[in-house]
C-alpha positions in Angstrom: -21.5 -9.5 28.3 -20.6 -6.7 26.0 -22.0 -6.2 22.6 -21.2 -3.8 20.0 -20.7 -3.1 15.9 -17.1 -3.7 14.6 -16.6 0.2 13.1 -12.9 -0.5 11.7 -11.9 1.6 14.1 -8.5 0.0 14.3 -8.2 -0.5 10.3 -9.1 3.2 9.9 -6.3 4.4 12.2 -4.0 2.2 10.0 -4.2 4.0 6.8 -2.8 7.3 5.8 -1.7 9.0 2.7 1.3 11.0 2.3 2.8 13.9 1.8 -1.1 15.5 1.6 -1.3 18.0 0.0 1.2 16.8 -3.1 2.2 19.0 -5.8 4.1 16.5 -7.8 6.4 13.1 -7.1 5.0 9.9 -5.7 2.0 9.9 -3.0 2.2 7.5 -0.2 -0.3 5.1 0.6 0.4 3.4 4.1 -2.3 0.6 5.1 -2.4 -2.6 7.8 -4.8 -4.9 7.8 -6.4 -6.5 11.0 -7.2 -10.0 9.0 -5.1 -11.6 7.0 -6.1 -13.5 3.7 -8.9 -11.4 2.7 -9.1 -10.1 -0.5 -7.9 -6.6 -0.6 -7.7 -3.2 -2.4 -7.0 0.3 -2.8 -9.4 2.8 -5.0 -9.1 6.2 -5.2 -12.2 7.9 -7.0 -12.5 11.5 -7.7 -15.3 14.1 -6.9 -17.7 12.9 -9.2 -17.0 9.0 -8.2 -14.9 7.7 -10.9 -12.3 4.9 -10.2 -8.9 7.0 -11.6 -6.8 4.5 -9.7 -7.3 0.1 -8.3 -4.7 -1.6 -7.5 -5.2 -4.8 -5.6 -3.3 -5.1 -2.4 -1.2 -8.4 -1.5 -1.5 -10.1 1.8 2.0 -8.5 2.7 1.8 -5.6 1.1 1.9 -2.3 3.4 2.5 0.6 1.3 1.3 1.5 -2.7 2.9 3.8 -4.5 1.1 5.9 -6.8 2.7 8.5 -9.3 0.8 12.3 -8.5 1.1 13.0 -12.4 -0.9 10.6 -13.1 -4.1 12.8 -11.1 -5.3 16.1 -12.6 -4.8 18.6 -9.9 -8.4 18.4 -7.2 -9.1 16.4 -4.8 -10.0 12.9 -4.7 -10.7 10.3 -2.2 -8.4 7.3 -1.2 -10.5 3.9 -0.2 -9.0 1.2 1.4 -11.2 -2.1 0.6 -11.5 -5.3 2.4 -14.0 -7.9 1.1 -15.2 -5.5 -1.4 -16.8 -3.2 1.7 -14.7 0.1 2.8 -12.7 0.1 5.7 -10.9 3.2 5.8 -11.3 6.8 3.2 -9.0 9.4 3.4 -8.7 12.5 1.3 -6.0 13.7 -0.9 -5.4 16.9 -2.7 -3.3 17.5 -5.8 -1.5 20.4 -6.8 0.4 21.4 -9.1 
């Protein structure tokens, strides 16, 4: 028998922002989910750990859209939540 700790391996490997580094348009948020029904959510927080951006994902939802004006140019991190605990973070960088 085989024992081991769930990482979210598989939801990690799932998520990816696009196109990274931005410089203006719309960035690209591309997420799966391994369980369905849970309650979901995207949060992107910026160096210093502010929220700048929630938007709660629906159970057949697989991209969000989010508008690069909106961030200051930096870089921020991108949080894919399931449950209210983190599965996946990537980073992002805006330009200008």
């Amino acid at each position: 028998t085989m024992t081991g700790i769930d990482d979210g391996a598989a939801a990690a490997n799932s998520f990816s922002v696009y196109p990274n580094p931005t410089a203006g348009g719309t960035i690209t948020l591309e997420h799966a989910f391994t369980s369905p029904g849970n309650a979901r959510e995207v949060v992107i927080h910026d160096l210093l750990g502010n929220a700048v951006f929630r938007k709660v994902i629906g159970a057949r939802d697989v991209m969000t859209h989010i508008p690069s004006s909106s961030l200051a140019p930096g870089v921020y991190f991108a949080s894919l939540l399931e449950n209210g605990g983190s599965v996946a973070t990537r980073r992002i960088v805006v330009g200008r």
